[in-house]
N, C-alpha and C positions, 0 to 999 in steps of 0.2 A: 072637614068637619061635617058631620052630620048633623040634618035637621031636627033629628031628634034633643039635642040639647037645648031648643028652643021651647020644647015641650016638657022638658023632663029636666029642672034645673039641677038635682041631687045629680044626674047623668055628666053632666055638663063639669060640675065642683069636682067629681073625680077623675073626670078625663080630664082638667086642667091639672089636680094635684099630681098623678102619675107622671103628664110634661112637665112640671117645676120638677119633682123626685130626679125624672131624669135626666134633666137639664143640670140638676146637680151633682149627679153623679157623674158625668161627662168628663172624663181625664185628658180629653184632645184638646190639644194648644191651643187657647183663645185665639183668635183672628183679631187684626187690627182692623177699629172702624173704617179708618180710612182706605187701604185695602180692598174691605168688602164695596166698599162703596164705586172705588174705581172699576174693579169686577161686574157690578152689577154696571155700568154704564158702557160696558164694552159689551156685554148682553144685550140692554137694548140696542145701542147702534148698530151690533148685527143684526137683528131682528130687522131693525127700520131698513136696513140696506137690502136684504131677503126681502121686504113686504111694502115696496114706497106705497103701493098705490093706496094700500090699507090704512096706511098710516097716515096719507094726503088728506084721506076723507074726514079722518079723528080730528085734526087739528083746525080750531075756530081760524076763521078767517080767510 
């Protein structure tokens, strides 16, 4: 997204309505929340296991 939208709200209301339009017009088979969720946590653990040191530094304590 661009910063522009932060400036120009009428910018912003239709680049959001062309992603609702197209989010509605989307014929590909919903994904189950659950699914995506487990996906996405197999993403981060690679990533963490790619990058400890990175990650050692993020985390409080």
């Amino acid at each position: 997204m661009s910063t522009d939208f932060a400036a120009d709200p009428e910018t912003y209301d239709a680049w959001f309505r062309a992603k609702v339009r197209e989010a509605l017009a989307d014929t590909h088979p919903a994904i189950p929340h659950r699914q995506v969720m487990v996906e996405v946590q197999a993403l981060i653990d690679r990533k963490r296991r790619a990058h400890p040191l990175i990650v050692s530094t993020l985390r409080p304590g």
